[in-house]
N, C-alpha and C positions, 0 to 999 in steps of 0.2 A: 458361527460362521454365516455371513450373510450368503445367500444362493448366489447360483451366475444362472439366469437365465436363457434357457434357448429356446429359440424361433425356427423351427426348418421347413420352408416351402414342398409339401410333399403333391401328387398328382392333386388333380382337379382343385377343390379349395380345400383340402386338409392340408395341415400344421403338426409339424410334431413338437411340443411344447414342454417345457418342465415348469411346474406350479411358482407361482411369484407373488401370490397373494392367501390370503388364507380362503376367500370367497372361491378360491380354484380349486384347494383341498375342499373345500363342501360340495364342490359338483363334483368330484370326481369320488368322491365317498357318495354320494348321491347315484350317482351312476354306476358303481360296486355294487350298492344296496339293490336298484333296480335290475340287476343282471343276474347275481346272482342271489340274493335273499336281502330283504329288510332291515332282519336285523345285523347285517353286516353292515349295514352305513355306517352306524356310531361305534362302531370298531377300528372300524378304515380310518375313518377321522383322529379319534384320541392315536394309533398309532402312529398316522404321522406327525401330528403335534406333539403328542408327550414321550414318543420311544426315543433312548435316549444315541444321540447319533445321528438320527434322521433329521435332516434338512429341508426345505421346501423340494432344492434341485432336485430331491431321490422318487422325486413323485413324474412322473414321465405319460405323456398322454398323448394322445392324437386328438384334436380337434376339429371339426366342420366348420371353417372363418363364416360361411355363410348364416349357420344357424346358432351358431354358437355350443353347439352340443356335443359333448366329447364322446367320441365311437370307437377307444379303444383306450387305456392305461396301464401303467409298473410302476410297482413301486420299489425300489431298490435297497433291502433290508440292509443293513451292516451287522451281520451274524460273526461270532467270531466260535471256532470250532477246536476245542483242544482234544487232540484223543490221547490217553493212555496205554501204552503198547503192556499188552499182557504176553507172559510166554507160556501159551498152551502146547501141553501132552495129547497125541490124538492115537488112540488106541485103536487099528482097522483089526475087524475081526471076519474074517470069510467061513462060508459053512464047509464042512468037510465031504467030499463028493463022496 
């Protein structure tokens, strides 16, 4: 699925952006890595590229137009959650006054 990119004019010169290139997953994995640990970069990365479902669009970022430097990101998992409904017995047992 190709991406639809968006552009949103936010205060002063930030941008709220979704990735459209892959040079914009490498800063935003770069600035993951920087914020919160190093070796989270090339996590950040291969999970957006190789998870299977993720799209460029699922990658959401705020940009600085002026510096070019992203100052805040999401990335938008597509988890899918099956539960199992079990039927538990709950035995309450109180002390005897």
């Amino acid at each position: 699925m190709r991406p639809v990119s968006l552009k949103q004019a936010l205060a002063d010169s930030l941008v709220l952006r979704t990735a459209s290139t892959l040079a914009d997953v490498e800063r935003a994995a770069a600035f993951n890595g920087l914020i919160h640990s190093p070796e989270l970069e090339p996590a950040v990365y291969d999970l957006i590229v190789h998870y299977p479902g993720i799209d460029l669009d699922d990658l959401i970022f705020v940009e600085d137009e002026g510096t070019g430097q992203i100052v805040s990101s999401l990335l938008l998992i597509p988890w899918t959650i099956t539960l199992v409904f079990l039927s538990i017995r709950m035995l309450m047992i109180s002390p005897i006054p």
